[in-house]
One Martini backbone bead per residue (centre of mass of N, CA, C, O) as a GRO file, in nm:
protein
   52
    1UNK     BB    1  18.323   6.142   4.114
    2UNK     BB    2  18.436   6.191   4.448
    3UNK     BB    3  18.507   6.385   4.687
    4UNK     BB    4  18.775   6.422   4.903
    5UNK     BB    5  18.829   6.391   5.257
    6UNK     BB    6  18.954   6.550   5.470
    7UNK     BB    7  19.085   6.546   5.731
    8UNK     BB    8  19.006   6.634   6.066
    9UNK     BB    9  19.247   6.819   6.105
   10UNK     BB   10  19.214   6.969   5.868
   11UNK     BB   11  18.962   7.075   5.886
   12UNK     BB   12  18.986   7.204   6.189
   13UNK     BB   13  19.203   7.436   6.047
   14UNK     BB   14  18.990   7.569   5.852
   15UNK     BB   15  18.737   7.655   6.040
   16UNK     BB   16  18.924   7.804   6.219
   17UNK     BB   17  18.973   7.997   6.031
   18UNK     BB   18  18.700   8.096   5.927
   19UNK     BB   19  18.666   8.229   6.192
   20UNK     BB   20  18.851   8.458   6.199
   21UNK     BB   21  18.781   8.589   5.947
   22UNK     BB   22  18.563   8.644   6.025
   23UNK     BB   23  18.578   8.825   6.289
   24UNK     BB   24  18.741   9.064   6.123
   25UNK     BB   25  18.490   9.127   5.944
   26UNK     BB   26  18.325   9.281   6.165
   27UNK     BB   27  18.560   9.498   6.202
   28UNK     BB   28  18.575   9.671   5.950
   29UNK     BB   29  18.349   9.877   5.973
   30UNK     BB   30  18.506  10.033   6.191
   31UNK     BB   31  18.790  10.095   6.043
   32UNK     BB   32  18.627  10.249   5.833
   33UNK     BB   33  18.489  10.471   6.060
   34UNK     BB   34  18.765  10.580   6.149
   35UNK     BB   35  18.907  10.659   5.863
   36UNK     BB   36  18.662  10.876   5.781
   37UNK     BB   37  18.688  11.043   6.047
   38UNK     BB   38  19.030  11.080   6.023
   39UNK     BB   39  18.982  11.244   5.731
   40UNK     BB   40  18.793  11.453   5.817
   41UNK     BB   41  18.960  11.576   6.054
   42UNK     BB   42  19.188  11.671   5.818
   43UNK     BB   43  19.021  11.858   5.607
   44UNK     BB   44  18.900  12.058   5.858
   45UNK     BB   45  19.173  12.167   5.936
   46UNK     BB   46  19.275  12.275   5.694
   47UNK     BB   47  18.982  12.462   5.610
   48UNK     BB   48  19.034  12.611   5.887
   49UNK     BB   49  19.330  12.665   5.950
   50UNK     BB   50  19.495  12.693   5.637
   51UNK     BB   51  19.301  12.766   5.349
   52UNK     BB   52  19.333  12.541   5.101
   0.00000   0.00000   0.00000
C-alpha cells in the first residue's frame, strides 16, 4: 500500500508553514539570550540594590 500525496495546494501551504516555523526556530536562541540578558540584569539590581 502507497501513501496517497497530498494535492499541490495543499503541499504548497505545508512547505510554507515549515519554512516559517523554520524561521522563528533561528530567532529562539537570540530571545533566549535576551531572556537570561534580563534575568542576569534583575538577580544583579536585587543583589547590589537591594541586599536581599
Amino acid at each position: 500500500m502507497s501513501p496517497v500525496e497530498p494535492p499541490v495546494e495543499v503541499r504548497k501551504q505545508i512547505e510554507e508553514e515549515l519554512e516559517r516555523n523554520r524561521r522563528w526556530e533561528y530567532r529562539l536562541p537570540v530571545y533566549a539570550g535576551v531572556a537570561l540578558l534580563v534575568s542576569a540584569v534583575i538577580v544583579i539590581v536585587r543583589v547590589v540594590f537591594l541586599h536581599v
